[in-house]
N, CA, C and O atoms as a GROMACS GRO file, in nm:
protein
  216
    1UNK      N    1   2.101  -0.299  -3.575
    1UNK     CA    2   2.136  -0.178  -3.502
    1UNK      C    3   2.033  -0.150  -3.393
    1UNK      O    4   2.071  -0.120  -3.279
    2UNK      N    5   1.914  -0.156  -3.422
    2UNK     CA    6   1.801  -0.184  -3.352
    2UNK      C    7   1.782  -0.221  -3.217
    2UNK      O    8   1.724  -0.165  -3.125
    3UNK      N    9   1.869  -0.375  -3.230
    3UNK     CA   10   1.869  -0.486  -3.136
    3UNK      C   11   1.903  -0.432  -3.015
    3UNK      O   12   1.823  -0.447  -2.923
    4UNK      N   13   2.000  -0.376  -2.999
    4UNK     CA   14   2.050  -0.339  -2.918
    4UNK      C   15   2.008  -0.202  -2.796
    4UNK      O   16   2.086  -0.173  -2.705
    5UNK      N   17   1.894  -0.142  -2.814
    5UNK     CA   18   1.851  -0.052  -2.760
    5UNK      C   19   1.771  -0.102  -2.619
    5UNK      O   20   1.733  -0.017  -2.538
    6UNK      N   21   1.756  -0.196  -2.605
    6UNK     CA   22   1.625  -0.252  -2.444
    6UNK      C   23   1.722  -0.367  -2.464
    6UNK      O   24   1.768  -0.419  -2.566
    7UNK      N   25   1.742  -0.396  -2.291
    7UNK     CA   26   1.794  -0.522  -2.212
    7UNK      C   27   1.734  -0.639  -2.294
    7UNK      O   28   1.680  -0.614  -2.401
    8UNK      N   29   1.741  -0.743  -2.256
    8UNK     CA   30   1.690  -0.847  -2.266
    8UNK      C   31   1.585  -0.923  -2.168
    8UNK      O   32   1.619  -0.943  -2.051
    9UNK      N   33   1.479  -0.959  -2.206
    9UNK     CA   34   1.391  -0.980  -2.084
    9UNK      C   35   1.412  -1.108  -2.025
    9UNK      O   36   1.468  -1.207  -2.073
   10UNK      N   37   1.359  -1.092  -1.911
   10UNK     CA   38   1.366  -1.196  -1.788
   10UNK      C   39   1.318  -1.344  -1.869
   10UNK      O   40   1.392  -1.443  -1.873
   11UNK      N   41   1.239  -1.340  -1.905
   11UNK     CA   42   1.144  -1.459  -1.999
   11UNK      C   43   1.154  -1.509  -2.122
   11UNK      O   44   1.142  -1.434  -2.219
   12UNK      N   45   1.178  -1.640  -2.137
   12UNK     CA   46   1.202  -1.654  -2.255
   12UNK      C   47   1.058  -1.690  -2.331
   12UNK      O   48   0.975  -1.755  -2.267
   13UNK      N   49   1.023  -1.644  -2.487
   13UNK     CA   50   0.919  -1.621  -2.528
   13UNK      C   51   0.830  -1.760  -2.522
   13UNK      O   52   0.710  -1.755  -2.547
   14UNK      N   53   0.893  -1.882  -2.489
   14UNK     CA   54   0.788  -1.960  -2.434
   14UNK      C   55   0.727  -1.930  -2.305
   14UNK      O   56   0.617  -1.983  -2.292
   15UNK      N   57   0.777  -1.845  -2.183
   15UNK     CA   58   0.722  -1.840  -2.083
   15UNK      C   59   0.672  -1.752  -2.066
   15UNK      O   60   0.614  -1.733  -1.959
   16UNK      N   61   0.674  -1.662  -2.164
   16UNK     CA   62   0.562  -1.518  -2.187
   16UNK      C   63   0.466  -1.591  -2.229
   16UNK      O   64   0.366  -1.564  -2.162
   17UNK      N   65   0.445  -1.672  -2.308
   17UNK     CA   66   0.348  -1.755  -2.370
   17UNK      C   67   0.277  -1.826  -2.254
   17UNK      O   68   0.156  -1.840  -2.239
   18UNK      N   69   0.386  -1.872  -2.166
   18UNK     CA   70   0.245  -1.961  -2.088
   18UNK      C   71   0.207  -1.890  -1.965
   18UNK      O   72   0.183  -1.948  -1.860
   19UNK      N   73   0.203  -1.759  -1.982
   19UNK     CA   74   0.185  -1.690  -1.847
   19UNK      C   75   0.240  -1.603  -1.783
   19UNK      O   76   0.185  -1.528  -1.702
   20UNK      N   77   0.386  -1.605  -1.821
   20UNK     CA   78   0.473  -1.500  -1.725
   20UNK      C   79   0.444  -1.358  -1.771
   20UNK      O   80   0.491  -1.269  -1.699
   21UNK      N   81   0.372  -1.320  -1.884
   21UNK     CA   82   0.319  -1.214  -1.912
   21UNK      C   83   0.236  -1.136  -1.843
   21UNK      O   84   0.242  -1.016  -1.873
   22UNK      N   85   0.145  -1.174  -1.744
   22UNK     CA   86   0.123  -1.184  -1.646
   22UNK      C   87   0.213  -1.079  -1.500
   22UNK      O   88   0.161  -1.005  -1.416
   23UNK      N   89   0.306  -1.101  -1.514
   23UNK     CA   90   0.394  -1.043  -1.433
   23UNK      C   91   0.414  -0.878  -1.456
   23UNK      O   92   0.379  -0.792  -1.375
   24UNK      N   93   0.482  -0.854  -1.594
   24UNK     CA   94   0.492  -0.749  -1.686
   24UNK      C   95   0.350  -0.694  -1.647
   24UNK      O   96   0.354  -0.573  -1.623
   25UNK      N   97   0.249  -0.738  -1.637
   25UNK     CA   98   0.084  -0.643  -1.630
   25UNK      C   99   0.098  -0.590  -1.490
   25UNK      O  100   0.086  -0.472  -1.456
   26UNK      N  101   0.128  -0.706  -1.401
   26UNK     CA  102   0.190  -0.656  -1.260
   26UNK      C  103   0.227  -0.572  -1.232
   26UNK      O  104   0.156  -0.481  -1.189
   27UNK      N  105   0.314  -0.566  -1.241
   27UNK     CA  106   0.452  -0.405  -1.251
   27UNK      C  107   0.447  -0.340  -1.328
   27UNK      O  108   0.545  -0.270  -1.348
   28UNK      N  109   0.303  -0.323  -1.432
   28UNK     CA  110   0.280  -0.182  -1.497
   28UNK      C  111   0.195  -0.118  -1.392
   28UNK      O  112   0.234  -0.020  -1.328
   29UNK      N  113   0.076  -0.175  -1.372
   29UNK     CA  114  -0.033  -0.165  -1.277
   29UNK      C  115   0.047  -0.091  -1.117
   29UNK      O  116   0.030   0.010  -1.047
   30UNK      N  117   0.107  -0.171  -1.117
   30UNK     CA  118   0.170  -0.115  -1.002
   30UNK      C  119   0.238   0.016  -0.963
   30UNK      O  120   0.218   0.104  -0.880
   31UNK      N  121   0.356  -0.017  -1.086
   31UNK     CA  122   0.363   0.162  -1.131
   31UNK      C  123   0.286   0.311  -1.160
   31UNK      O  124   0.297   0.427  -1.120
   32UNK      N  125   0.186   0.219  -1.272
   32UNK     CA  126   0.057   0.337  -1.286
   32UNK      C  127   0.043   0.402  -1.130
   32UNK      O  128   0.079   0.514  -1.093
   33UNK      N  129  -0.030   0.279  -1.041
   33UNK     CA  130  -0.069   0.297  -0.948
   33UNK      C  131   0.036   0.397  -0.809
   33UNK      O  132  -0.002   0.487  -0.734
   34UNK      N  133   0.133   0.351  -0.820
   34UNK     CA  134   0.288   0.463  -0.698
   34UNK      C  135   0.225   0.596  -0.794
   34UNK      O  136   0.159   0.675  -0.727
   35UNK      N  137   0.236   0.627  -0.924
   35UNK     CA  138   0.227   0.729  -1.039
   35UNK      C  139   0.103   0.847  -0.966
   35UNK      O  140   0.114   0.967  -0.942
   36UNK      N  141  -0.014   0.751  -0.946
   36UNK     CA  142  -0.091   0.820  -0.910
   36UNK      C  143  -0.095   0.840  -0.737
   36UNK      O  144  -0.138   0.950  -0.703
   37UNK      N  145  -0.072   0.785  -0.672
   37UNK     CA  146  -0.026   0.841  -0.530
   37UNK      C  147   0.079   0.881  -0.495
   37UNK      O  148   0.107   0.884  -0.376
   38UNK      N  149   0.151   0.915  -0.574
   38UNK     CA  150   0.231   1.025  -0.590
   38UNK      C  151   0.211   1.167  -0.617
   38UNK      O  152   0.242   1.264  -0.548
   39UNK      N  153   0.150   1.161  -0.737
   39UNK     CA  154   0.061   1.290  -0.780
   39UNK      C  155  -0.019   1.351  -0.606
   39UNK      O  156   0.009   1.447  -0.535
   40UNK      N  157  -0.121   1.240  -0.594
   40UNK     CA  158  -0.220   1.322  -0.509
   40UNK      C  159  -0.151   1.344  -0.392
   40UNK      O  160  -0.186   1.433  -0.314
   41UNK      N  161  -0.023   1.244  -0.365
   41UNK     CA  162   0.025   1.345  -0.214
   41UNK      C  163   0.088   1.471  -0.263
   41UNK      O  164   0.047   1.574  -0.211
   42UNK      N  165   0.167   1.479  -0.341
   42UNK     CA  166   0.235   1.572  -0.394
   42UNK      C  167   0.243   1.675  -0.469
   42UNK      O  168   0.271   1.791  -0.438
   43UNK      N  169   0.205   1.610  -0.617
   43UNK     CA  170   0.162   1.740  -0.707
   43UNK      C  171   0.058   1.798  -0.727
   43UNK      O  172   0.048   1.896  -0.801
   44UNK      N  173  -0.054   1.735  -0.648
   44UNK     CA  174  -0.192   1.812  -0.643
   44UNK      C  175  -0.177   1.949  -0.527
   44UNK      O  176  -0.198   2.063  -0.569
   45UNK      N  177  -0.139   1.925  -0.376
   45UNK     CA  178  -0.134   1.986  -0.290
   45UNK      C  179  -0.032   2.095  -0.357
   45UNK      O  180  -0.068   2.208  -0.322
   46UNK      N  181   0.069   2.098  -0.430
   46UNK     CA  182   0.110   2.167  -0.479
   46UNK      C  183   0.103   2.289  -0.587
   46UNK      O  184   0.160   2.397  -0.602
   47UNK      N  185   0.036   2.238  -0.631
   47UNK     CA  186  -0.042   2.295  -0.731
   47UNK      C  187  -0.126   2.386  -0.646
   47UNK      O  188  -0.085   2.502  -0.635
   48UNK      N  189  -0.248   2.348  -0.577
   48UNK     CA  190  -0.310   2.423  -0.440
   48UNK      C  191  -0.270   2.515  -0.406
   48UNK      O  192  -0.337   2.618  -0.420
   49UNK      N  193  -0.120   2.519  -0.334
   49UNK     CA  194  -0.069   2.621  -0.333
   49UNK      C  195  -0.061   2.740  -0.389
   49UNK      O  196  -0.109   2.848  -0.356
   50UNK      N  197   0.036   2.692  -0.520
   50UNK     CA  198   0.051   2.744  -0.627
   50UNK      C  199  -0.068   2.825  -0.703
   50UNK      O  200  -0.033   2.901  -0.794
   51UNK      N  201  -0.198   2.814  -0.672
   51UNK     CA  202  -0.282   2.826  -0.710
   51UNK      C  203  -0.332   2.988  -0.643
   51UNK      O  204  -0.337   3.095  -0.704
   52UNK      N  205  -0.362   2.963  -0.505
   52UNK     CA  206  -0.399   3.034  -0.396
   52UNK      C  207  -0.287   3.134  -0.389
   52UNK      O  208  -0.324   3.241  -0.341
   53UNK      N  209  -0.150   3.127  -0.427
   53UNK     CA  210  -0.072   3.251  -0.420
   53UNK      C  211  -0.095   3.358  -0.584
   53UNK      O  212  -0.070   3.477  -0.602
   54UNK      N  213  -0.141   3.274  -0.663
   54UNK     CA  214  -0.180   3.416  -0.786
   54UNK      C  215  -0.263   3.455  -0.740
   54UNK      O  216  -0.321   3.552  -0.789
   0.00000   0.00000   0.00000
């Protein structure tokens, strides 16, 4: 019942094994990273605002 909840990944578990894991660290990092320059254009200056009007 389980099984069925997440896609199936790009890699088959020999090529996570020899490296393609690798990739997956990629596109976390990367994300983290949009995550946080996002914040500082956006939800910080906002907040600022938000701040200065109480």
């Amino acid at each position: 019942s389980g099984d069925n909840l997440f896609p199936d990944d790009l890699f088959t578990h020999q090529q996570l094994r020899s490296g393609a894991v690798i990739l997956h660290i990629i596109g976390i990092l990367y994300m983290f990273y949009a995550l946080a320059l996002v914040c500082d254009e956006f939800f910080v200056p906002s907040l600022d605002i938000i701040s200065e009007k109480a």
